[in-house]
matplotlib code that plots the C-alpha trace (Angstrom):
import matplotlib.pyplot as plt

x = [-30.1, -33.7, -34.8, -37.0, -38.9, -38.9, -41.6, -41.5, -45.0, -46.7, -47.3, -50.4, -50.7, -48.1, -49.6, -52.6, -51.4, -49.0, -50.3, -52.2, -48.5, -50.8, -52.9, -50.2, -48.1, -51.5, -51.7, -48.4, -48.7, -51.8, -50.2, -47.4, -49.9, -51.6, -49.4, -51.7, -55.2, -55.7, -57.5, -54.0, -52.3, -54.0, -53.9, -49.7, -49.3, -51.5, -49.9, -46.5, -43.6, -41.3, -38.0, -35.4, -33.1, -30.1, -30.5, -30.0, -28.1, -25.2, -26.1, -25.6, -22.1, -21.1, -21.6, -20.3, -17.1, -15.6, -16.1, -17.0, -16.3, -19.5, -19.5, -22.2, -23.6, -26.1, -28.9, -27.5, -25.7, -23.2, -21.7, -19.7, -19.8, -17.1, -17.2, -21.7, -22.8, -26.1, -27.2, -29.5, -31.7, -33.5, -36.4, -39.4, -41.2, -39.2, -36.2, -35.1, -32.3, -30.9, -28.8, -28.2, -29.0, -31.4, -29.2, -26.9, -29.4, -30.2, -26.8, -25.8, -28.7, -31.5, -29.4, -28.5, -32.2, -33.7, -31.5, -33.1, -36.9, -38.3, -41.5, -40.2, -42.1, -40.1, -41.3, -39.9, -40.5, -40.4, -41.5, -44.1, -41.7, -42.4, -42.7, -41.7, -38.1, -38.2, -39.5, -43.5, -42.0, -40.2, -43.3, -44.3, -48.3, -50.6, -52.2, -54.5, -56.5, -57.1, -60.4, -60.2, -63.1, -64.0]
y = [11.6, 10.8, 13.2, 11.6, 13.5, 11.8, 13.4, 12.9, 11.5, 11.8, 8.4, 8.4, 8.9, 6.2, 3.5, 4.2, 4.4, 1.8, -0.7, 2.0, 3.6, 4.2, 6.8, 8.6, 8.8, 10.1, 12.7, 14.3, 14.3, 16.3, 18.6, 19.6, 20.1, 21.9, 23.8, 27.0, 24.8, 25.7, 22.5, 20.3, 22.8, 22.0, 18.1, 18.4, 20.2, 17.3, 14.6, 15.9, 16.6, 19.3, 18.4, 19.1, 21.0, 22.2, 19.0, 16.8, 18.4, 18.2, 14.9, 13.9, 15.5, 14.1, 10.4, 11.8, 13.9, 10.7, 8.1, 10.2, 13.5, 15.9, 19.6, 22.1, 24.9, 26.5, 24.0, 21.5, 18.9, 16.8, 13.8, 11.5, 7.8, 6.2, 8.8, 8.8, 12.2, 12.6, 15.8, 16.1, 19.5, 20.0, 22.5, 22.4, 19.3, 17.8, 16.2, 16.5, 13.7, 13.2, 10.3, 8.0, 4.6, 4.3, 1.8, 4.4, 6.1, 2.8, 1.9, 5.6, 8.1, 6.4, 4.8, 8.2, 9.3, 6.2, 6.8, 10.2, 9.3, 6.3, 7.4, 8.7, 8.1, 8.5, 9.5, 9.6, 13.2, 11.8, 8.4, 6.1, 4.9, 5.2, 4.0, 3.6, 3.6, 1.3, -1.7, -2.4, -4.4, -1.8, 0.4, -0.7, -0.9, -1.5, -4.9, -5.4, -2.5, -3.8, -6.0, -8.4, -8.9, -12.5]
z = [66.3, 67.3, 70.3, 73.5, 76.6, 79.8, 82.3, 85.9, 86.7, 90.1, 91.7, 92.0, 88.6, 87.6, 89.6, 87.8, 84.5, 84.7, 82.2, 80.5, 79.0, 75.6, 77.2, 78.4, 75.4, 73.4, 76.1, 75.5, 72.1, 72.4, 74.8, 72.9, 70.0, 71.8, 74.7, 75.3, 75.5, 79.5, 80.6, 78.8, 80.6, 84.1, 83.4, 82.4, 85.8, 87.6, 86.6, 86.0, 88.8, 88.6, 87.9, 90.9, 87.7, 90.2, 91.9, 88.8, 87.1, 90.1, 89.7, 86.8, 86.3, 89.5, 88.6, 84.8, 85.8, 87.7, 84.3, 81.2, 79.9, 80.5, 79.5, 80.3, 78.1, 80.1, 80.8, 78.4, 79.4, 77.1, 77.7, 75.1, 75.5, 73.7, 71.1, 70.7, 72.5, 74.1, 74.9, 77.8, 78.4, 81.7, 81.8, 84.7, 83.8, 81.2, 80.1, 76.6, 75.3, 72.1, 71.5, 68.3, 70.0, 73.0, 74.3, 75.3, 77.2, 79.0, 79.7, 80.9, 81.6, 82.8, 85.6, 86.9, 86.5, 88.3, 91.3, 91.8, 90.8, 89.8, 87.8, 85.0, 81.6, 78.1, 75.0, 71.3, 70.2, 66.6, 66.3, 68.6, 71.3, 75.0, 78.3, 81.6, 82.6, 85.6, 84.9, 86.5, 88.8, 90.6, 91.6, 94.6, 94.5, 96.9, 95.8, 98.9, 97.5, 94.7, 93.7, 90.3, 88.8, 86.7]

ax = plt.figure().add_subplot(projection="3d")
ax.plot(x, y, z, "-o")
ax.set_aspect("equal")
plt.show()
């Protein structure tokens, strides 16, 4: 099972990062290298949202209990789809997932998570994937503020 974080970023942030997805991922890593460095820690808690736990978690196993089977075990959440589990962990700023296939998260979690925020970044804790979970043409950016330079 490969194991992915998915971070609720501010908007600010996300409009300002959205094509620069690179940066981002390189900043997390670094942070979780190196969690007790205070000036990572500051930056995490700038650009990061907390995460409505309660809220989401209700959520989730309300849109779950009526078409899958979900089971909690203290702040984890499993659900099985078609016999593949993914196991989702909520903490303060982060999402944990594990799942086999990513697809599944795209065709069952991320739905669920878009509905409640839509700037959610994703990161493969053991491998180089990430990005955004709603497409860039979903964020809704202010163009007219914008200057483009030739």
């Amino acid at each position: 099972m490969k194991t992915y974080s998915i971070y609720w970023i501010e908007e600010e942030i996300a409009q300002y990062y959205l094509h620069k997805g690179e940066l981002l991922y390189r900043f997390f890593s670094e942070y979780h290298e190196r969690e007790n460095n205070i000036v990572l820690q500051k930056q995490f808690h700038y650009i990061t949202k907390q995460i409505p736990q309660h809220k989401l978690h209700r959520h989730i196993n309300s849109s779950l209990h009526i078409k899958r089977s979900s089971k909690n075990i203290n702040d984890l959440i499993l659900f099985s789809l078609d016999h593949d589990p993914i196991y989702v962990a909520l903490f303060n700023r982060q999402i944990k997932f594990q799942c086999d296939m990513l697809h599944d998260a795209e065709r069952y979690l991320f739905p669920l998570l878009k509905e409640i925020q839509p700037f959610l970044f994703v990161v493969g804790d053991d491998h180089d994937n990430y990005g955004w979970m709603s497409p860039p043409t979903q964020f809704k950016l202010d163009y007219h503020k914008q200057i483009l330079y030739s």
